[in-house]
C-alpha positions as CSV (number, residue, x, y, z in Angstrom):
1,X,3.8,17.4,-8.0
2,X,0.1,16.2,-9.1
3,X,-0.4,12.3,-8.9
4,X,-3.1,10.8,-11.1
5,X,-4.2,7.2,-9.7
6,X,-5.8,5.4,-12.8
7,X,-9.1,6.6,-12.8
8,X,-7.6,10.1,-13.1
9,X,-8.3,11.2,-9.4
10,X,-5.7,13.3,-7.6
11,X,-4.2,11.4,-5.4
12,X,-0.8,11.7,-2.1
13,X,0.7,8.9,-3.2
14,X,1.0,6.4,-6.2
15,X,2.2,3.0,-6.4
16,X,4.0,2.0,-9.4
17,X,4.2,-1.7,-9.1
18,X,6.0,-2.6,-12.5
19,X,9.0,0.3,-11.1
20,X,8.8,-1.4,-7.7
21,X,8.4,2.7,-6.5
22,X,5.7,4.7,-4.0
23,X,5.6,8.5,-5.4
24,X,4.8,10.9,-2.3
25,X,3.6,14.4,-2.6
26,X,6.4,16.3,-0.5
27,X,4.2,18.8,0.9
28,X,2.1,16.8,3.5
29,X,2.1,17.5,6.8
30,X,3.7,14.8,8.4
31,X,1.0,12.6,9.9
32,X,-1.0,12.4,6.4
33,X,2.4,11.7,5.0
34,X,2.7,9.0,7.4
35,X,-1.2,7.5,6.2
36,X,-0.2,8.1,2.7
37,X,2.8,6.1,3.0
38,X,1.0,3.4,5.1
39,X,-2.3,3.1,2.4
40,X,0.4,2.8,-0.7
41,X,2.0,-0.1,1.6
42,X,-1.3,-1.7,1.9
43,X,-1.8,-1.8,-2.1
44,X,1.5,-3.6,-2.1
45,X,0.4,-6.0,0.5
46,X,-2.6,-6.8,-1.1
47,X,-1.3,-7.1,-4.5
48,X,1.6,-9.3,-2.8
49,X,-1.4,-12.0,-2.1
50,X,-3.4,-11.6,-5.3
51,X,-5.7,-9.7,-4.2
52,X,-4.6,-7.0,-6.7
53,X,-7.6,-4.6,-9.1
54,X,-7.0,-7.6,-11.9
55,X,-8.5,-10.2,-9.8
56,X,-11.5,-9.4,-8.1
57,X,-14.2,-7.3,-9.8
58,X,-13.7,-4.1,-7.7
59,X,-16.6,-4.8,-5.6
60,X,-16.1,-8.0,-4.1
61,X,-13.2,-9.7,-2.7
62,X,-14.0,-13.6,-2.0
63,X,-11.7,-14.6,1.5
64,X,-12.0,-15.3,4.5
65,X,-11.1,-13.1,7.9
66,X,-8.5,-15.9,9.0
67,X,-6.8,-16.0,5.5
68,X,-6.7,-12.2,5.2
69,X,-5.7,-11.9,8.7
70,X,-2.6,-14.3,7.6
71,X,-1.3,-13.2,4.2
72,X,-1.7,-9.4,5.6
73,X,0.7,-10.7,8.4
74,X,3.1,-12.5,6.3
75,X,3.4,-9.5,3.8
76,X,3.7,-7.1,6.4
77,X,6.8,-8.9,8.2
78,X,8.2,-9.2,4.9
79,X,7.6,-4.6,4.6
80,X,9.7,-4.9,7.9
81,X,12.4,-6.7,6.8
82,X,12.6,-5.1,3.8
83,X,13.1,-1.2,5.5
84,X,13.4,-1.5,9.2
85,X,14.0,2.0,9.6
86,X,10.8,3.4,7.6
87,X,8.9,0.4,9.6
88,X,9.7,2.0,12.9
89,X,8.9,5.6,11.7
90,X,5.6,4.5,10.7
91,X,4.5,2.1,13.4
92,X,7.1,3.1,16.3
């Protein structure tokens, strides 16, 4: 199957936020499945802290290292929690 992200680019893997669902292309070998999987968690953990395509101007993101560094942290505990097994296949 052919994901479309919204600019129309092909794409692995889609997020669909308002269906809380990832959509992964089946046929990737298993380590870009693995990235895949990670880059569509990291749109979830940025749009966890509002930092989401609606509020910056796709260019520039106004934060600082620390405050990243600390909401990335928090949302990514919460990933763990929230599939322990599909954390440890991803990160070991």
């Amino acid at each position: 199957m052919l994901f479309r992200s919204h600019e129309g680019n092909a794409v692995d893997g889609l997020t669909q936020f308002d269906k809380r669902t990832i959509l992964l292309e089946m046929s990737l070998e298993h380590d870009i499945a693995k990235e895949t999987i990670i880059h569509e968690m990291m749109h979830c953990l940025l749009e966890g802290v509002g930092l989401d395509e609606r509020h910056f101007d796709q260019v520039h993101v106004s934060t600082t290292n620390e405050q990243l560094a600390t909401v990335i942290s928090v949302q990514l505990m919460s990933l763990q929690h929230l599939n322990q097994k599909l954390f440890k296949v991803l990160f070991g």
